[in-house]
BATOR-800219 format. One line per field, with one value per atom (N, C-alpha, C, CB): residue number from 0; residue in three letters; atom name; x, y, z. Coordinates in nm, 2 decimals. Atoms other than C-alpha are relative to their C-alpha. Glycine has a CB too. Example, Ala and Ser with C-alpha at 12.3 -4.5 7.8 and 13.67 -1.06 7.14 Angstrom:
2
nr	(0, 0, 0, 0, 1, 1, 1, 1)
rest	(ALA, ALA, ALA, ALA, SER, SER, SER, SER)
atom	(N, CA, C, CB, N, CA, C, CB)
px	(0.09, 1.23, 0.09, -0.10, -0.09, 1.37, -0.08, 0.04)
py	(-0.12, -0.45, 0.12, 0.00, -0.11, -0.11, 0.11, 0.05)
pz	(0.00, 0.78, 0.00, 0.12, 0.00, 0.71, 0.08, -0.14)
//
This chain:
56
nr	(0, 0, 0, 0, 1, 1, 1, 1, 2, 2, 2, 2, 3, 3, 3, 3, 4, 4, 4, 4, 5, 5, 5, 5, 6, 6, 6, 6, 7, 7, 7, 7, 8, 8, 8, 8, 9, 9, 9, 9, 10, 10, 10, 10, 11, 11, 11, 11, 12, 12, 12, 12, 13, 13, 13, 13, 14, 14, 14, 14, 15, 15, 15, 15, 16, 16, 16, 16, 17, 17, 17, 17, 18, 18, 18, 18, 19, 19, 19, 19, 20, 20, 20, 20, 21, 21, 21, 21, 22, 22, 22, 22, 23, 23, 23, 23, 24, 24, 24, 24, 25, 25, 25, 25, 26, 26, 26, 26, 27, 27, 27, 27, 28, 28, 28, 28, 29, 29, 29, 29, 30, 30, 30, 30, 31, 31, 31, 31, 32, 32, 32, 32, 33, 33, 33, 33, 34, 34, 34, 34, 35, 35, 35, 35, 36, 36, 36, 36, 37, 37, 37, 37, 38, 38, 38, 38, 39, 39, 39, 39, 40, 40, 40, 40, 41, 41, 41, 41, 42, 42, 42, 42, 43, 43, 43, 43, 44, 44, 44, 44, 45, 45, 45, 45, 46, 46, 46, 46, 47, 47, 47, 47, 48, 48, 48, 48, 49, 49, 49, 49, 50, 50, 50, 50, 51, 51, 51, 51, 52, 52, 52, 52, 53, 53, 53, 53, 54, 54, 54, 54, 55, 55, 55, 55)
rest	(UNK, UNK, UNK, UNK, UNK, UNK, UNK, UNK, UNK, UNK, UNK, UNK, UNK, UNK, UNK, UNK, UNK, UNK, UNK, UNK, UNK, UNK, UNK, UNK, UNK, UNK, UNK, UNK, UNK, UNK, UNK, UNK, UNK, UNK, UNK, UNK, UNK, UNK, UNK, UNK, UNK, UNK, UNK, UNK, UNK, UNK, UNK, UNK, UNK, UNK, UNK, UNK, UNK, UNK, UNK, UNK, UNK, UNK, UNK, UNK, UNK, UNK, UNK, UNK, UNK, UNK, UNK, UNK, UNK, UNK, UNK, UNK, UNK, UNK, UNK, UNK, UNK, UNK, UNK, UNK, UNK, UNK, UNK, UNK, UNK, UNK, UNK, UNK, UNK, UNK, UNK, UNK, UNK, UNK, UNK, UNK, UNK, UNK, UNK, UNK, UNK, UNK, UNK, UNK, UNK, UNK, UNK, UNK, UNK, UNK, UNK, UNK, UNK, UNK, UNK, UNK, UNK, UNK, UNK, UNK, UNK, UNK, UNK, UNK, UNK, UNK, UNK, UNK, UNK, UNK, UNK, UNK, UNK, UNK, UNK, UNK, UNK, UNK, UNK, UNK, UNK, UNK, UNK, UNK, UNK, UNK, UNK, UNK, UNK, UNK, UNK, UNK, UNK, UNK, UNK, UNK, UNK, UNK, UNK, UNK, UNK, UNK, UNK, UNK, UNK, UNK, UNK, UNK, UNK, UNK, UNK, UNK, UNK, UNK, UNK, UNK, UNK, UNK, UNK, UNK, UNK, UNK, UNK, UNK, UNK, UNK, UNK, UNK, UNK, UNK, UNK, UNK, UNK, UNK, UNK, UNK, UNK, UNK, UNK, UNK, UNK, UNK, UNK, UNK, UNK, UNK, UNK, UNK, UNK, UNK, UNK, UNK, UNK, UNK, UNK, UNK, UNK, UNK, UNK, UNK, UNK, UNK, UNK, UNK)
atom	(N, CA, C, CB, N, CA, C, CB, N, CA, C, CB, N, CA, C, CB, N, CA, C, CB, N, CA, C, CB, N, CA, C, CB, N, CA, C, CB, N, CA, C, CB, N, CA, C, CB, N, CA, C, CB, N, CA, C, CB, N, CA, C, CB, N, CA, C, CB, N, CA, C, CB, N, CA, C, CB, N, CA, C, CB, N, CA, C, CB, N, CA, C, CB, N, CA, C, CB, N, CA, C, CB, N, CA, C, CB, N, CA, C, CB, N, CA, C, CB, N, CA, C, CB, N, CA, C, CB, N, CA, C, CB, N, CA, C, CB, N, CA, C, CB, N, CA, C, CB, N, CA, C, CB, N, CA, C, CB, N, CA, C, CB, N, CA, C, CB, N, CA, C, CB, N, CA, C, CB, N, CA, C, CB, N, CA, C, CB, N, CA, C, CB, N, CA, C, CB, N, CA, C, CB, N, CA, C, CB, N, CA, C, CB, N, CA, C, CB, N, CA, C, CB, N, CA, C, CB, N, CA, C, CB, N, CA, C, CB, N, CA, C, CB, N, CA, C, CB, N, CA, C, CB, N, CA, C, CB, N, CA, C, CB, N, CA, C, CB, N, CA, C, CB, N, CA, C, CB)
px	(0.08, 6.82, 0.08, -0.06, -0.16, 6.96, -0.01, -0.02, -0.04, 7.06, -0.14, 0.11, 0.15, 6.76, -0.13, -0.05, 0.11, 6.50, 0.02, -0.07, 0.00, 6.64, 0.03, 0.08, 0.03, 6.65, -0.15, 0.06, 0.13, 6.30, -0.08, -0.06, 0.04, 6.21, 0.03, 0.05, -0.01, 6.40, -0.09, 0.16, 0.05, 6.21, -0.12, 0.01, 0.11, 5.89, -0.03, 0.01, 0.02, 5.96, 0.03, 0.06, 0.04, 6.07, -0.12, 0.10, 0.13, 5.74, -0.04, -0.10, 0.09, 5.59, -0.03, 0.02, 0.00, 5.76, -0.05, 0.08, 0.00, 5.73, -0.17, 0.05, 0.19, 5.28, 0.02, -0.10, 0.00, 5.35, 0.03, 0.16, -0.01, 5.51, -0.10, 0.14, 0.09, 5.28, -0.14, -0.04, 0.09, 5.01, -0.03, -0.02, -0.09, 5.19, -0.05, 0.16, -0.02, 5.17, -0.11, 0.11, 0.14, 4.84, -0.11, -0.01, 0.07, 4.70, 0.07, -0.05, -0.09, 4.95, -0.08, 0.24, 0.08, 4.76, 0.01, -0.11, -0.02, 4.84, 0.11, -0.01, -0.08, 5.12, 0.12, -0.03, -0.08, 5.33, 0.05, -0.03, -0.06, 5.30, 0.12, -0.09, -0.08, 5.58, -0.09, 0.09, 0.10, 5.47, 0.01, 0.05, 0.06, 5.29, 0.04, -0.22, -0.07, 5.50, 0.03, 0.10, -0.05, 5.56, 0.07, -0.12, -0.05, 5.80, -0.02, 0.08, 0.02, 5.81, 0.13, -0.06, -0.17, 6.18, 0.07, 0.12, -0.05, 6.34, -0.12, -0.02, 0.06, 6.00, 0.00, -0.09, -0.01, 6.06, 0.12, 0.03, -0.04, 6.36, -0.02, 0.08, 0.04, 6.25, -0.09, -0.04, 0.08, 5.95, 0.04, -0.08, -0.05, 6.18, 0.04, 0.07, -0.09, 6.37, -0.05, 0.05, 0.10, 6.05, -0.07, -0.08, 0.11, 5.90, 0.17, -0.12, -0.07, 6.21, 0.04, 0.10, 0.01, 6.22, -0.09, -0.04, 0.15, 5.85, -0.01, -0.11, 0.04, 5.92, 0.07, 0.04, -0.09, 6.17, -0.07, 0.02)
py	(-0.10, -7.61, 0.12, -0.05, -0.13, -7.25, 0.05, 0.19, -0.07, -7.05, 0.05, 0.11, -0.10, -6.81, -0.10, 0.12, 0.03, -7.09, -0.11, -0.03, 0.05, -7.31, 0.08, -0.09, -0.12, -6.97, 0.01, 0.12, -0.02, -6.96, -0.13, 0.03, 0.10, -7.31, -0.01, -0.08, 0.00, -7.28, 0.12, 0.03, -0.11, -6.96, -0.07, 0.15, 0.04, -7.17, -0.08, -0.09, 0.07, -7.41, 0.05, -0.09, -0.07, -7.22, 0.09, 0.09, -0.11, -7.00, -0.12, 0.08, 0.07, -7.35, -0.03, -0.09, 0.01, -7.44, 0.08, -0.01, -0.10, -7.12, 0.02, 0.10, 0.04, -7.17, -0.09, -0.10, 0.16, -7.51, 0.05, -0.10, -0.05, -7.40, 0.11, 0.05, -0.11, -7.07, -0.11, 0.16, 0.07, -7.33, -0.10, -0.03, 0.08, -7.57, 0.09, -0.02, -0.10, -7.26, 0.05, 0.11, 0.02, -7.20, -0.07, -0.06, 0.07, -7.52, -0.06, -0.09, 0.11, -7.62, 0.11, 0.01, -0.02, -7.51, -0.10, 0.00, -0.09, -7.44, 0.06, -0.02, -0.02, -7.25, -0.02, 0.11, 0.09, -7.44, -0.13, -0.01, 0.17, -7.74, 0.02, -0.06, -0.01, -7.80, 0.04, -0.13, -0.03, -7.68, -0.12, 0.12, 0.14, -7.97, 0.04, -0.01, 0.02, -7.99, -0.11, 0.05, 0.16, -8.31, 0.03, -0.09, 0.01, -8.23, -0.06, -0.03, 0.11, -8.53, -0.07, 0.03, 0.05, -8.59, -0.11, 0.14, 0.12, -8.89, -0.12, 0.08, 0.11, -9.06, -0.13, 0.04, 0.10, -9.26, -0.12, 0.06, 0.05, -9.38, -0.06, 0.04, 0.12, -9.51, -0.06, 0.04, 0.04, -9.61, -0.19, 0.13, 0.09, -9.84, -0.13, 0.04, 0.05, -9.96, -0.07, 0.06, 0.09, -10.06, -0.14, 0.08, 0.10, -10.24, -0.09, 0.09, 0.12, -10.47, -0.09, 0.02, 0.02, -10.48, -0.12, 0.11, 0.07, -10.65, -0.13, 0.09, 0.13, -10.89, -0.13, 0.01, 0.05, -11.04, -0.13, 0.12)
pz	(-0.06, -10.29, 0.02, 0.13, 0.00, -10.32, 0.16, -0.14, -0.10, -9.99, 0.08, -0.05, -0.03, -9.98, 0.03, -0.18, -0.04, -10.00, 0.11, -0.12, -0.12, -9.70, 0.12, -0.02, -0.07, -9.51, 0.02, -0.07, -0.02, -9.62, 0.09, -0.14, -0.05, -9.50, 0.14, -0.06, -0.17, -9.15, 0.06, 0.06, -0.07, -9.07, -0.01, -0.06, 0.05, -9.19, 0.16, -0.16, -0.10, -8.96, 0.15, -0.02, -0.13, -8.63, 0.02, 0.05, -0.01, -8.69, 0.05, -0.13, -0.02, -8.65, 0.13, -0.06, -0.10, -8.36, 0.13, -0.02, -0.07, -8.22, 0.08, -0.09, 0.01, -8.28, 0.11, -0.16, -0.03, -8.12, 0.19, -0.11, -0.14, -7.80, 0.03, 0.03, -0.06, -7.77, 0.03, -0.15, -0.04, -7.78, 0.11, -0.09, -0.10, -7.52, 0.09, -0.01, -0.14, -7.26, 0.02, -0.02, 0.01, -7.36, 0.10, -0.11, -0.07, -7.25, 0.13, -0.08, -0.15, -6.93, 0.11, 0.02, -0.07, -6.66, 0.13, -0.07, -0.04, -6.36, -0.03, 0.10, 0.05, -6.43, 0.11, -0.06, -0.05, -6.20, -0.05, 0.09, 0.10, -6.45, -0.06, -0.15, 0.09, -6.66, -0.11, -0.01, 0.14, -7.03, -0.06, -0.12, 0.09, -7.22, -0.17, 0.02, 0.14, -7.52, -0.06, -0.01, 0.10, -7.77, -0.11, -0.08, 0.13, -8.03, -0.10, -0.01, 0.07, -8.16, -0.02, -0.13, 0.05, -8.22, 0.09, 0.01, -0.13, -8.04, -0.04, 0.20, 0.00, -8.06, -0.09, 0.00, 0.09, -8.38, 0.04, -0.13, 0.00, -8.27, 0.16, -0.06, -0.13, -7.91, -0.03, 0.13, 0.00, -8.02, -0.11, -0.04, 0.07, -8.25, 0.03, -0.04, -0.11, -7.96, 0.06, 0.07, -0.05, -7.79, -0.05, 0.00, 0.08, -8.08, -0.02, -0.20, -0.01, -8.07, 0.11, -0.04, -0.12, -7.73, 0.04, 0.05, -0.01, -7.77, -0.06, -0.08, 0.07, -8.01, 0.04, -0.14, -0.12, -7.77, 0.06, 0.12)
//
């Protein structure tokens, strides 16, 4: 992948983020909540941790 198009791809993706959180702040309400945000990142691997946890 050359230079210019993983430049283009990270800008792709903090725009996304960027939607993501503006929409987070959007819907948190009151604005004393914390902002309702889910990345997502982390979840696969706890969610991994759990599901071995379970089979236990």
């Amino acid at each position: 992948m050359t230079q210019s198009r993983k430049q283009e791809q990270q800008a792709a993706e903090d725009a996304q983020q960027e939607d993501e959180l503006d929409e987070a702040l959007r819907e948190t309400f009151p604005a004393s909540d914390p902002v309702a945000v889910d990345t997502g990142k982390g979840d696969a691997k706890e969610g991994e941790r759990k599901g071995g946890d379970e089979r236990r």
